[in-house]
Every structure is written in C-alpha cells, then in structure tokens.
Steps between C-alpha positions, in 0.01 A plus 500: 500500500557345151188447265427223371457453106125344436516288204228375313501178293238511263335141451409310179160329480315331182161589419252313244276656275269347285425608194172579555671772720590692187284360232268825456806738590619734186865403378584789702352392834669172445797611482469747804295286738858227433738738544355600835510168644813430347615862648368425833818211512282209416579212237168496332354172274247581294244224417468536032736670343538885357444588150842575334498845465367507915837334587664743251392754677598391852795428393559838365348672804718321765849547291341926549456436881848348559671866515223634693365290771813396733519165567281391197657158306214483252323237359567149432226338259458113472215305372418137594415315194193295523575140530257239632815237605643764728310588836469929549763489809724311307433755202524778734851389651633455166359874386677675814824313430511615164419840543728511732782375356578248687525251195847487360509668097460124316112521494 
C-alpha cells in the first residue's frame, strides 16, 4: 500500500492594527509584536506610521531572518499618504499595488 504525501498549503490573511495597538510599546516591542504577525503569514496594515529609525530597524531585522526562517520573503513597507480627495480603499488599493510592484517603473 502506497502512502500518500500530506501537503500543507499555508494560507495568507490580512490583519489590522491600530496604532493604538503599539503606541505605549518600546521601539523594540514594536518591532517584535510586527514581525510576529507578519511571521505568522499575514499582510499586516498598520493604522500611523513608524518612526524612521523603527522601519530601519525592521527592515534590517527581516533582511537577518531571510537565511534563517525557511520560507520567509520579508517585508514590504508602503505608506498611504494622507489625502482628503482620495477615499482610504481607494488609498489602500493604490498602497498594495505599489508595494507590490505591480506599477510599471515610469512612476
């Protein structure tokens, strides 16, 4: 009798955080409280924005992980300006298609 090869497709979700999720959290905390829902195959928006040297840092802590968690991609960062004209899903579309690259190199 021949067995049978169980594969396992992970699945992607998205999560939203508001700020207020992180907004008494050290730099450190931050940073690790992100990765692990980023880790745990999730795209993750963020309501606010990270300080520079807090994206810095992830940024520099995810290029460390890539050799040593398998599967691991790392992090894509993109912030949705602030403009009144534009509604947030519109804003929110246009963020993922840019970080993703979907948007041919004549920006």
């Amino acid at each position: 009798m021949a067995s049978k090869k169980k594969s396992k497709i992970k699945g992607l979700s998205i999560q939203f955080m508001p700020y207020s999720e992180i907004r008494d959290l050290s730099d450190d905390d931050r940073i690790k409280k992100i990765l692990k829902i980023v880790l745990g195959n999730n795209i993750l928006f963020l309501q606010g924005r990270l300080k520079s040297l807090e994206e810095t840092r992830l940024i520099g802590d995810t290029m460390a992980m890539m050799d040593h968690v398998k599967g691991f991609k790392g992090v894509e960062l993109a912030v949705i300006a602030n403009n009144r004209k534009e509604k947030f899903f519109e804003k929110m579309i246009k963020g993922i298609v840019n970080a993703s690259g979907l948007v041919g190199a004549n920006r």
